[in-house]
Each structure stands twice: as structure tokens, then as C-alpha cells.
N, C-alpha and C positions, 0 to 999 in steps of 0.2 A: 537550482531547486532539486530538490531530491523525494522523489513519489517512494511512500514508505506502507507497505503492505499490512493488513489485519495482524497476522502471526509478529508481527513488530512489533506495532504496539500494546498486543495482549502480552507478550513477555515482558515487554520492559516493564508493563503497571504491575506484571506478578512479580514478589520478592522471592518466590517459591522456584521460580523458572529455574531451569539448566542452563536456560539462555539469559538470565535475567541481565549480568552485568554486560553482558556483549550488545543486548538489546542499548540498553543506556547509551552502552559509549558507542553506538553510532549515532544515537538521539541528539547527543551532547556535541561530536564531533561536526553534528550539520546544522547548529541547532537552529543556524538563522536563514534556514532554506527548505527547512522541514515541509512536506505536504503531501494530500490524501485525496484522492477521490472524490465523491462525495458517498458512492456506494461503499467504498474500503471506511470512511468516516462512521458512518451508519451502521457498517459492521461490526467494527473497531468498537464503539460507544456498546451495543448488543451485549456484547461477550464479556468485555469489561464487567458491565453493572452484572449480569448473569454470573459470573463465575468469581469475580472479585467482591463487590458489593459497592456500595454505595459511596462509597469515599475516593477510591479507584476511580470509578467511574465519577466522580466531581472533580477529579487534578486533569483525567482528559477532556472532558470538556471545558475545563480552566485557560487551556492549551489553546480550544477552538475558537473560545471569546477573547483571551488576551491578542490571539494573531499570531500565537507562537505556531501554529500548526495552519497553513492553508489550507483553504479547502478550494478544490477544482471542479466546478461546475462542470457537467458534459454537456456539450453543444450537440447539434438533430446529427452533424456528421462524425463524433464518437459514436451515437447510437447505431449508425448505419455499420461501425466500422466495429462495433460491441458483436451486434451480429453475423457481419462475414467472420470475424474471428469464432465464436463460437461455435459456428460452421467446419468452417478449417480444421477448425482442434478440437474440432467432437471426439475423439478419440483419448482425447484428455480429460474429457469432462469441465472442458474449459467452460469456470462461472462469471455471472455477471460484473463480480468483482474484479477478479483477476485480468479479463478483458476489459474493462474500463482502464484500468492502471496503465497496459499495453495502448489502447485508443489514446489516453490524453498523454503518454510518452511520447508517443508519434505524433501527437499534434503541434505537441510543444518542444519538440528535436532532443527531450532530455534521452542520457544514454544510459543511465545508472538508477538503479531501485534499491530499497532495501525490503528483505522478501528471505522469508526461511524455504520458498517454493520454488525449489531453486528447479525443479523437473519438469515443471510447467516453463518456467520464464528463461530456460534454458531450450527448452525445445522451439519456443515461439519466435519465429523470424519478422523482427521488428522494420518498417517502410523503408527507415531513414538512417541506420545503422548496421552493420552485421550483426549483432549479438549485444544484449543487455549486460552490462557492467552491474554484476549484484552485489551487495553489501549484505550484513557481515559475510567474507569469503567464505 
């Protein structure tokens, strides 16, 4: 499974991006283990319809109803675990998002994100691994 960041999926839906075809071909590359949050999903969905329009925003939610894109429900102990990180990494101005993504990695032992935030998820010392394996490098 591979936990894929906001800044992800807003690139890959813009065709405008600098990031656009990088976005893709890690989309493409994991297509059948794709997944979000449910905060990074809700954010993702926000930004899209906001900044792309309504069509955009209809292929990712296309994603969320076909199954192409999991969604991760957070359990009472990601939230416990949302807030010691935000704690921790006050100093990062670590969000709700970002620490979800970190909480249900460690819950679920993945090692690798895909995440243009690389300063955040490079700094954050994950339970169950040394260091988060990021995508695109």
C-alpha cells in the first residue's frame, strides 16, 4: 500500500503542474495499492474542486468510488497518536493531515509515502522504521 499525500494528488489532477507527469507516473507506477487518509482524501477532494473545477474534481472522486484510491479510516489510537505528533513537531507546524498520514503509517508498518513534503516527513521519526521512504525522489 502506498499512503499518497494532498500535494500528490493536486499535481497529478493539474496538467499545469511542473510536477504534473512525475505526479502520474508514481500514481500509475502503484496504481493497485494507491491510498489516503481520510483527512489527506478530504483535502485532496477541497483543493482539486477549488483550484481545478469540477471535472478534476469528478476523476478523483471517480478514484474513491471505483476502489482505485483507499481510503484509511483513523482509529481513537491514530488520534492519540495525531496529537503526540503534533506535539513533537510543533515546531514544524505539523497539520492534521500530515500527522494522520505518519499515525496510520505506523499503524499499518508501511515505509514509503508519496509526498512533495519532503521537510516535514523527512524530519519525522516514524515508531516502526528509521526514516520514511519518499516518492517521487
Amino acid at each position: 500500500m502506498l499512503l499518497v499525500d494532498t500535494n500528490v494528488w493536486l499535481s497529478a489532477a493539474d496538467r499545469s503542474s511542473a510536477r504534473h507527469a512525475e505526479s502520474v507516473a508514481v500514481l500509475r507506477g502503484h496504481s493497485s495499492e494507491l491510498a489516503a487518509t481520510v483527512p489527506a482524501s478530504a483535502e485532496s477532494s477541497w483543493l482539486i474542486l477549488d483550484r481545478l473545477g469540477t471535472s478534476a474534481h469528478t476523476e478523483f472522486l471517480n478514484r474513491v468510488v471505483d476502489g482505485s484510491l483507499r481510503r484509511i479510516e483513523l482509529l481513537q489510537q491514530d488520534w492519540v497518536r495525531i496529537r503526540e505528533l503534533c506535539a513533537q513537531y510543533a515546531d514544524l507546524t505539523l497539520d492534521l493531515v500530515d500527522a494522520s498520514i505518519v499515525a496510520a503509517a505506523e499503524r499499518l508498518k508501511l515505509d514509503t509515502i508519496a509526498t512533495y513534503n519532503h521537510r516535514d516527513f523527512r524530519v519525522i521519526v516514524p515508531t516502526h522504521v528509521a526514516n520514511f521512504v519518499l516518492l517521487p525522489d
